[in-house]
N, CA, C and O of each residue as an XYZ file, in Angstrom:
332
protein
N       0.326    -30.398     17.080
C      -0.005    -28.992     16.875
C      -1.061    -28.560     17.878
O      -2.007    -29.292     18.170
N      -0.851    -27.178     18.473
C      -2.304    -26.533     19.366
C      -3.408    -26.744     18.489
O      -3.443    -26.923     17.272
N      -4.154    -26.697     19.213
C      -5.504    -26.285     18.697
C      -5.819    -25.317     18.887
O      -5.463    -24.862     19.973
N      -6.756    -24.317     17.878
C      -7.498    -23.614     18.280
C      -6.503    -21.819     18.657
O      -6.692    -20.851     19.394
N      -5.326    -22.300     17.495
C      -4.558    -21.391     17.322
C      -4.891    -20.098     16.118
O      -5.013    -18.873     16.131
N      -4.933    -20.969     15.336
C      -5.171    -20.061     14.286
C      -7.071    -19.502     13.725
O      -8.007    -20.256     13.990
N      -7.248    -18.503     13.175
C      -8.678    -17.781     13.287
C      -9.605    -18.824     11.981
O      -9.152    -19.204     10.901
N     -10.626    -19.008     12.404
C     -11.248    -19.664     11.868
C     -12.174    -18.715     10.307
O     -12.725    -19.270      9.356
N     -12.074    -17.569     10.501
C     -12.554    -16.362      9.752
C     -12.017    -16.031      8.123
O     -12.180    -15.047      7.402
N     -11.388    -17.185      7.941
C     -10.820    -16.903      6.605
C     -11.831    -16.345      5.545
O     -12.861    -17.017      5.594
N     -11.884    -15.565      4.806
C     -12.638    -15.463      3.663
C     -12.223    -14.610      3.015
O     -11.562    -13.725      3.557
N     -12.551    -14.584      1.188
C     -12.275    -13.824      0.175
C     -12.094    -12.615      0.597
O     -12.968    -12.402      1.437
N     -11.312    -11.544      0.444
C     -11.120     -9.910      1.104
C     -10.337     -9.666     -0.162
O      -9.438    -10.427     -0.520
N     -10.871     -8.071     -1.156
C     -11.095     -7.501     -1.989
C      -9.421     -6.440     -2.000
O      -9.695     -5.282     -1.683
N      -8.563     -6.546     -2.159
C      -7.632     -5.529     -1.869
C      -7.139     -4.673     -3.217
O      -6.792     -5.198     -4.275
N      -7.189     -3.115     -2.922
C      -7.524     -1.768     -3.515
C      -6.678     -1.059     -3.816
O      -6.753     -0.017     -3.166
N      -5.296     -1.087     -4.978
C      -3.991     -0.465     -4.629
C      -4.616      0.895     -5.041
O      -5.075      1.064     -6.170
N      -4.617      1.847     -4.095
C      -5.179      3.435     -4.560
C      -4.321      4.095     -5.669
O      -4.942      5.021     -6.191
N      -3.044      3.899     -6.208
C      -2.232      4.623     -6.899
C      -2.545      4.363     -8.021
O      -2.614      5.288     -8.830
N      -2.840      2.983     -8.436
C      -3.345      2.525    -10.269
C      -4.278      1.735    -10.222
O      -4.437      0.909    -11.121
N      -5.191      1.826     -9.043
C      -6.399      1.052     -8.831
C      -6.714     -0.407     -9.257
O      -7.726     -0.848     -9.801
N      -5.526     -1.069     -8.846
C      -5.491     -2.589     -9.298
C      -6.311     -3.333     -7.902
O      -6.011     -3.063     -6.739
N      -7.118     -4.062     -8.203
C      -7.731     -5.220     -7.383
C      -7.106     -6.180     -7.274
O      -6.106     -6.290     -7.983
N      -7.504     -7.368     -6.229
C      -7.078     -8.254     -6.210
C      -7.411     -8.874     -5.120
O      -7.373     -8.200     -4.090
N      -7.849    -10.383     -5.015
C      -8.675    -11.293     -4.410
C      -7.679    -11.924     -3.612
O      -6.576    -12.190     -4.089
N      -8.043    -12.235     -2.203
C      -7.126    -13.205     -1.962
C      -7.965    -13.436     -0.358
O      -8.848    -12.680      0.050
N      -7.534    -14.443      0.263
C      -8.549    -15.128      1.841
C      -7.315    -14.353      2.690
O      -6.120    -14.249      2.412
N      -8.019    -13.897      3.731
C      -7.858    -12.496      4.953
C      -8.694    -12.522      6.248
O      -9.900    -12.725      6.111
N      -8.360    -12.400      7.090
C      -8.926    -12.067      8.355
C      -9.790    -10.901      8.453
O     -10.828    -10.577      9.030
N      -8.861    -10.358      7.581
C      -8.534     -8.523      8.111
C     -10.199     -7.915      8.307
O     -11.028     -8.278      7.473
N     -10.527     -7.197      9.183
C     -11.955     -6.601      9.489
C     -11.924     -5.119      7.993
O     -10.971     -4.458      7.582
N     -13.379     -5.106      7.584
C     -13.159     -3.927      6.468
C     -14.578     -3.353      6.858
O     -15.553     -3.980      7.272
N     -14.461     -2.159      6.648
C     -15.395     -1.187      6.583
C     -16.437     -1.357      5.439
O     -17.620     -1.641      5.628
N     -15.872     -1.157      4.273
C     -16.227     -1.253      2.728
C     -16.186     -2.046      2.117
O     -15.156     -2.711      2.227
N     -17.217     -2.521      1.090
C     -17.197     -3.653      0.114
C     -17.443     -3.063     -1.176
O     -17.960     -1.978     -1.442
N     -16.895     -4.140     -2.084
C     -16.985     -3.877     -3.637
C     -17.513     -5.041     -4.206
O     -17.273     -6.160     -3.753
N     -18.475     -4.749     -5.529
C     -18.689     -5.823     -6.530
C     -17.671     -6.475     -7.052
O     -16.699     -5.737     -7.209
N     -17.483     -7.733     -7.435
C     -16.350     -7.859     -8.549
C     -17.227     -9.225     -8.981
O     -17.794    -10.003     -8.214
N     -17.144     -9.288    -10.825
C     -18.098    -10.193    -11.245
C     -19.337    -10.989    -10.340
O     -19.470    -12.187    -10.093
N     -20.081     -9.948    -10.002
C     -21.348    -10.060     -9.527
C     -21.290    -10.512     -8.020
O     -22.292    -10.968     -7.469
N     -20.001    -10.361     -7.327
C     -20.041    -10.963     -6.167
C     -19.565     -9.943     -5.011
O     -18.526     -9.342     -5.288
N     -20.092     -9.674     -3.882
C     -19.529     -8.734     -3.256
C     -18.541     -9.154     -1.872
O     -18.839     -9.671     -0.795
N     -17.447     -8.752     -2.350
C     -16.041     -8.525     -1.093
C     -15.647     -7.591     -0.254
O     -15.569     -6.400     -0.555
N     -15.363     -8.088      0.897
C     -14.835     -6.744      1.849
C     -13.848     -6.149      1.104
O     -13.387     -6.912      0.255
N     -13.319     -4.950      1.125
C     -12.715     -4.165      0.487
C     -11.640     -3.299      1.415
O     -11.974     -2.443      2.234
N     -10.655     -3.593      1.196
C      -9.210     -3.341      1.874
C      -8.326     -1.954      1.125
O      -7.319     -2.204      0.462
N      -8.723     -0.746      1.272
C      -7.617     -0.185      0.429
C      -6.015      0.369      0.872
O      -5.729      0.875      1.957
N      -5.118      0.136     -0.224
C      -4.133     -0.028      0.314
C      -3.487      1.172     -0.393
O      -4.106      1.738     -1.295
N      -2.076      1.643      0.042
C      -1.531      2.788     -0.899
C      -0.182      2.321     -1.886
O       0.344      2.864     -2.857
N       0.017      1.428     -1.365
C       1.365      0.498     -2.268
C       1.175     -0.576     -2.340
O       0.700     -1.046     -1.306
N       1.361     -1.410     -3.303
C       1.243     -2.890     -3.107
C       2.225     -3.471     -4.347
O       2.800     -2.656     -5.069
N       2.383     -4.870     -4.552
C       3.095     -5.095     -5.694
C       3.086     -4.610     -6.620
O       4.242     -4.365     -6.967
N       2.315     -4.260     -7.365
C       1.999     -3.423     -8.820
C       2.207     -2.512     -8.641
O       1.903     -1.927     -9.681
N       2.687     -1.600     -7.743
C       3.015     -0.420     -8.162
C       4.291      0.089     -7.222
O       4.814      1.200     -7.311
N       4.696     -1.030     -6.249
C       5.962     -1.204     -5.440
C       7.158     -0.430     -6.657
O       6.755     -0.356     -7.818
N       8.131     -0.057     -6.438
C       9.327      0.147     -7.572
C      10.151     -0.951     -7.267
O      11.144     -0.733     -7.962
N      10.408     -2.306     -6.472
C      10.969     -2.922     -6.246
C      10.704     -4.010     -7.360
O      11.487     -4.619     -8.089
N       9.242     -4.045     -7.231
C       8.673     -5.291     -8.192
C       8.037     -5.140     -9.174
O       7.476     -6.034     -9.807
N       8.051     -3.752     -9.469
C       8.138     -2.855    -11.425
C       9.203     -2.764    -11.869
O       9.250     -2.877    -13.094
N      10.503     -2.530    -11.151
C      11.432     -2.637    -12.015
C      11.464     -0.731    -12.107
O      12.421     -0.305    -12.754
N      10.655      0.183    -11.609
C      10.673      1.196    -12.357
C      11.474      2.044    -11.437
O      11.794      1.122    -10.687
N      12.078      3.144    -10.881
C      12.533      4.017    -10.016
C      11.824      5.034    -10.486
O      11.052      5.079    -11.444
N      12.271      6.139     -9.458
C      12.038      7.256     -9.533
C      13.128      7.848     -9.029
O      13.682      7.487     -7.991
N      13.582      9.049     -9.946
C      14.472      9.966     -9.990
C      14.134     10.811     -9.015
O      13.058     11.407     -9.047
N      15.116     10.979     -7.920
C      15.263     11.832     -7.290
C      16.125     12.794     -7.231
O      17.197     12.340     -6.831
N      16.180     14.053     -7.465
C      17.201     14.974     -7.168
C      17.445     14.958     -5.898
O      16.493     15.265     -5.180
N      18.604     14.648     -5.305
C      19.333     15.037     -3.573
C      19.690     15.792     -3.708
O      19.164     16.768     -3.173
N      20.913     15.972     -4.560
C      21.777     17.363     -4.701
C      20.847     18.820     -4.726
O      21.333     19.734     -4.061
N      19.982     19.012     -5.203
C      18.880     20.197     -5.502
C      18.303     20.313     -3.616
O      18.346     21.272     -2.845
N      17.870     19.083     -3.441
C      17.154     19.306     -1.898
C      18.240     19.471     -1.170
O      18.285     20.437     -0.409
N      19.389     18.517     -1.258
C      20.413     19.280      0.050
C      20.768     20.777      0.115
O      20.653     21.569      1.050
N      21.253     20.954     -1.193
C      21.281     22.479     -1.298
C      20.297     24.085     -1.519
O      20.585     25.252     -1.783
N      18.548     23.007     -1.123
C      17.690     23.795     -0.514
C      17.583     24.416      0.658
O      17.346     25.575      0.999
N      17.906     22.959      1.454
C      18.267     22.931      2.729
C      18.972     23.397      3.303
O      18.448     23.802      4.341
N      20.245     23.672      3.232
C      21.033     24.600      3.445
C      20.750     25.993      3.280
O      20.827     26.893      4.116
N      20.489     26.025      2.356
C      19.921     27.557      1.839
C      19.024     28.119      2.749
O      18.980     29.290      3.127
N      18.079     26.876      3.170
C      17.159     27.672      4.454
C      17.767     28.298      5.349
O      17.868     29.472      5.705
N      18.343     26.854      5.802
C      18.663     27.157      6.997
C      20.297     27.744      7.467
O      20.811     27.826      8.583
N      20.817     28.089      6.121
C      22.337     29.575      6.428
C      21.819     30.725      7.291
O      22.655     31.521      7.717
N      20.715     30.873      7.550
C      20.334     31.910      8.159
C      20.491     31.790      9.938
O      20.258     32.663     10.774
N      20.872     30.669     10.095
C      20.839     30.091     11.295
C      22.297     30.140     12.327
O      22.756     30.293     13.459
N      22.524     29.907     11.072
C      24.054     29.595     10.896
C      25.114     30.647     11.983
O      25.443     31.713     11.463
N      25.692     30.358     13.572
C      26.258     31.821     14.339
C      27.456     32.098     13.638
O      28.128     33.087     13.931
């Protein structure tokens, strides 16, 4: 194996799902601006806007979308266009 490949910088990094504000600990490179407490200890702080917990892939949950309503918004705009 090379040496001197991989970053020597590992440490605890704090990650922030913004949608249902779930935390979660895990070792990261990643550079952070912001840190948070968590049981008395303070972590760089990563916030993110999707993550597993609130993915719809790995809830299980969807979301209903109307297409039919938006395609036929869309159109509606833009008939005016129409030579």
């Amino acid at each position: 194996m090379k040496a001197d490949v991989h970053p020597d910088n590992y440490r605890l990094v704090a990650f922030k799902d913004m949608s249902n504000e779930d935390v979660f600990l895990t070792k990261s490179t990643v550079n952070a601006k912001e840190t948070i407490d968590i049981d008395g200890s303070e972590y760089p702080l990563v916030k993110l806007e999707i993550s597993r917990t609130s993915h719809p892939f790995y809830t299980g949950k969807t979301k209903l979308v109307d297409t039919a309503g938006r395609i036929d918004k869309f159109k509606n705009k833009y008939a005016k266009f129409k030579k």
